[in-house]
C-alpha positions as CSV (number, residue, x, y, z in Angstrom):
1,X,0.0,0.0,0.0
2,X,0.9,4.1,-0.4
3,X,0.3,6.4,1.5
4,X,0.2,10.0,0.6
5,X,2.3,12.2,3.5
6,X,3.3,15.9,4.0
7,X,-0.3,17.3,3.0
8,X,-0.4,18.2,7.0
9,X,1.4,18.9,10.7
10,X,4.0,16.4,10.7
11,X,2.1,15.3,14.5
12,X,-1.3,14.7,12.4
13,X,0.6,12.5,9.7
14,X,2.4,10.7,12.6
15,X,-0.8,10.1,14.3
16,X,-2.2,9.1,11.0
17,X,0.1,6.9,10.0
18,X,0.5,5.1,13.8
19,X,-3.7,4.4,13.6
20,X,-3.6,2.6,9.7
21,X,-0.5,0.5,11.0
22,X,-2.0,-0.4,13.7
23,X,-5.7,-1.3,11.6
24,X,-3.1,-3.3,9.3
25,X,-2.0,-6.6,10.1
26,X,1.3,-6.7,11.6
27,X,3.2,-8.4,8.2
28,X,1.8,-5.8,6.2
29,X,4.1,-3.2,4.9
30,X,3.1,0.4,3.6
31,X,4.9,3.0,1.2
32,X,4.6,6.6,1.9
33,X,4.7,9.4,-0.3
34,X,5.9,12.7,0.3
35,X,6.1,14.5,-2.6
36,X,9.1,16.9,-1.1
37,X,6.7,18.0,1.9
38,X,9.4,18.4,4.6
39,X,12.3,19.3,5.8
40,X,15.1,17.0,7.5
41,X,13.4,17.7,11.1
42,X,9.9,17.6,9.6
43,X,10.9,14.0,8.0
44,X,12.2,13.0,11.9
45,X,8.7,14.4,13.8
46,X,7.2,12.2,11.2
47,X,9.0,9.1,11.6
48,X,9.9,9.4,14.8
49,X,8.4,5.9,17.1
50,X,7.2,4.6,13.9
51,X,8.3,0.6,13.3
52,X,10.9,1.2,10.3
53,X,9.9,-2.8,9.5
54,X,6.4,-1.8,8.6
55,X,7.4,1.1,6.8
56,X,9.5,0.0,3.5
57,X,10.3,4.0,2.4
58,X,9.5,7.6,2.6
59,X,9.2,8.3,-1.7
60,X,11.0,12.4,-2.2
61,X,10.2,13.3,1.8
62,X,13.0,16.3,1.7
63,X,12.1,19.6,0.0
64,X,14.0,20.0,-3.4
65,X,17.6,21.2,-2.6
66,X,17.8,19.8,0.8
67,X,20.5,17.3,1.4
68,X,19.9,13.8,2.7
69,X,23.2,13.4,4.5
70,X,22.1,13.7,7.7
71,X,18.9,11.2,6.6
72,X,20.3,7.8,7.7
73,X,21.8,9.4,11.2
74,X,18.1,10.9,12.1
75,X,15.8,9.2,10.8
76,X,15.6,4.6,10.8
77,X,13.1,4.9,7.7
78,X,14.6,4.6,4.4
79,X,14.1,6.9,1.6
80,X,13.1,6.7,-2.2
81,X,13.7,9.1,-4.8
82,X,11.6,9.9,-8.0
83,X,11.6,13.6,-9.2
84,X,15.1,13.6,-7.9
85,X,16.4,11.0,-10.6
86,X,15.0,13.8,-13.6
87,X,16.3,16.7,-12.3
88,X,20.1,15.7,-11.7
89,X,21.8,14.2,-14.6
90,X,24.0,11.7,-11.8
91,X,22.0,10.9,-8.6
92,X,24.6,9.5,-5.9
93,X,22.8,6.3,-5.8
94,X,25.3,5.6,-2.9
95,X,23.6,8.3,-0.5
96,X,23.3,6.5,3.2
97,X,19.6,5.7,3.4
98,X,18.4,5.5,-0.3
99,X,16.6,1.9,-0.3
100,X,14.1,2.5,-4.2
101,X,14.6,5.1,-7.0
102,X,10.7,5.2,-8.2
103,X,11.3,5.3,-11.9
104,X,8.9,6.8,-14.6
105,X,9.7,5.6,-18.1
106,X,7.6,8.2,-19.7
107,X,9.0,10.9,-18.1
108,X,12.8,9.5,-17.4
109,X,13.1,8.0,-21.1
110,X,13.4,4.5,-21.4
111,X,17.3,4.2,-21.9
112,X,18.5,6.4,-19.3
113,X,15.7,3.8,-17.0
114,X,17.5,0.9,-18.4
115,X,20.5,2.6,-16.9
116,X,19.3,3.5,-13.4
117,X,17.4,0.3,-13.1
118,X,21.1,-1.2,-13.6
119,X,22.7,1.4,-11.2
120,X,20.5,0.6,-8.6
121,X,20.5,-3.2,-9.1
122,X,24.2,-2.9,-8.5
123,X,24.0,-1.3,-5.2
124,X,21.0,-3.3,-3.6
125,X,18.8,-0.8,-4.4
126,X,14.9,-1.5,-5.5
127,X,13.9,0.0,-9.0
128,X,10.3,0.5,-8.8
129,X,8.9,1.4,-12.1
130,X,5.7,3.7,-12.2
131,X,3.1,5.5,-14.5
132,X,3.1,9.0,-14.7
133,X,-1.2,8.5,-15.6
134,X,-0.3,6.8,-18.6
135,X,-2.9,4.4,-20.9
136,X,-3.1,0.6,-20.3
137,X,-0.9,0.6,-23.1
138,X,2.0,1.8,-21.3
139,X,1.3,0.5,-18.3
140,X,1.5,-2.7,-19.8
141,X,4.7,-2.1,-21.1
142,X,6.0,-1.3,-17.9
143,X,5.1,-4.5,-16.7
144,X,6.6,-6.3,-19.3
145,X,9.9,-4.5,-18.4
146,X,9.4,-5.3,-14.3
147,X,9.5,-8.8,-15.6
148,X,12.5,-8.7,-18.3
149,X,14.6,-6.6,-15.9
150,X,13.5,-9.1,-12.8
151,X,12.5,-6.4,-10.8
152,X,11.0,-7.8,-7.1
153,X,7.9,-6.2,-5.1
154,X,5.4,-4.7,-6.4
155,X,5.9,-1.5,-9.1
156,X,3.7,1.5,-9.0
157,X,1.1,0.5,-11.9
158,X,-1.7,1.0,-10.3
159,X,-2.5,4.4,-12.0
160,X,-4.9,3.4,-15.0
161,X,-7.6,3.5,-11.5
162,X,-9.0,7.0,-12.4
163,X,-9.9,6.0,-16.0
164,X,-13.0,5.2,-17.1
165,X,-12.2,3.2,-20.2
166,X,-8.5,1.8,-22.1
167,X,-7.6,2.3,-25.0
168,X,-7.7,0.0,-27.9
169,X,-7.3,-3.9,-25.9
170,X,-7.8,-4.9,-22.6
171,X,-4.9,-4.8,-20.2
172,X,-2.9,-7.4,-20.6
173,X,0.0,-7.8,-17.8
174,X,-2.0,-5.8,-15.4
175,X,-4.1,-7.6,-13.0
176,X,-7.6,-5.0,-12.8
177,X,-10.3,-5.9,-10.5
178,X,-12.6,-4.3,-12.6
179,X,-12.9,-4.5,-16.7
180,X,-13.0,-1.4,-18.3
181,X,-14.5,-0.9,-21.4
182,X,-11.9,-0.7,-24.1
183,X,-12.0,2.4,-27.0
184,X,-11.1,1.4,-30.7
185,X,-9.8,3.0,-33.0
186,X,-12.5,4.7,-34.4
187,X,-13.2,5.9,-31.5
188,X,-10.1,6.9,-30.7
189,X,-10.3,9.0,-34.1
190,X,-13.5,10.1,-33.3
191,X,-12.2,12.1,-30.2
192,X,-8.8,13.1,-31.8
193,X,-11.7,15.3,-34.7
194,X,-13.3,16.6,-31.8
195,X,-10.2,18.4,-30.7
């Protein structure tokens, strides 16, 4: 499971987040999401008394430009880094605390992925790949890599959720709970006139 973080006072998210572990049973494990909320001392109100077992990582917790060396000292959580990976062109994969770079193909390019999923591989790190709100059709893709690349745990392509239809097949690596109806092509080119 993720968990959206940083949206409130670091005490609410910490009370938060100590009521839905303790609803979840106790082997469950749940990924949080920042989305560069907080800084270092924010991140440790947070985290601080929390079980760092049932927590795999905090995903981009540090505002942009804060440094994460302190990170592993302060705080037992591990961290994971998305918009981070775009906006330098050599992350320091080997910063104390990185456990997952989240990776979006779409937005990351599919080589330079390749490369960081390799990186991270090297260094014990998890590549997670993830859809940026992307079709079934790239979503499916991305599955397809998670599988050629042997990626382990579960990736982020769980996005297609918000859409009411896909877009020319049924999803085919993706395991939905619900079928969606599926758009051909005609209608596909139907819309693309009305724009």
């Amino acid at each position: 499971m993720k968990l959206k973080v940083g949206q409130r006072d670091p005490a609410e998210d910490r009370q938060r987040l100590r009521q839905i572990l303790d609803a979840m049973p106790p082997t469950a494990r749940i990924r949080l999401d920042a989305n560069r909320a907080w800084s270092l001392e924010q991140a440790a109100a947070v985290c601080a008394g929390l079980d760092p077992e049932r927590i795999e990582y905090v995903e981009e917790p540090l505002r942009p430009g804060r440094s994460y060396s302190g990170w592993h000292e302060r705080i037992p959580i591990p961290f994971a880094w998305d918009e981070t990976l775009r906006e330098q062109s050599q992350p320091d994969l080997d910063t104390p605390g990185l456990r997952a770079v989240v990776l979006k193909p779409m937005l990351t390019g599919l080589y330079r992925t390749q490369a960081l999923v390799r990186q991270a591989q090297v260094r014990g790190i998890r590549p997670v790949l993830s859809g940026a709100y992307e079709s079934n059709l790239s979503l499916d893709l991305y599955a397809q890599l998670a599988a050629l690349w042997s990626l382990e745990g579960p990736q982020g392509l769980d996005t297609l959720r918000p859409f009411s239809a896909v877009l020319l097949q049924p999803p085919r690596f993706l395991h939905r709970n619900r079928p969606l109806p599926v758009l051909s092509r005609d209608q596909l080119e139907h819309l693309g006139r009305l724009w």
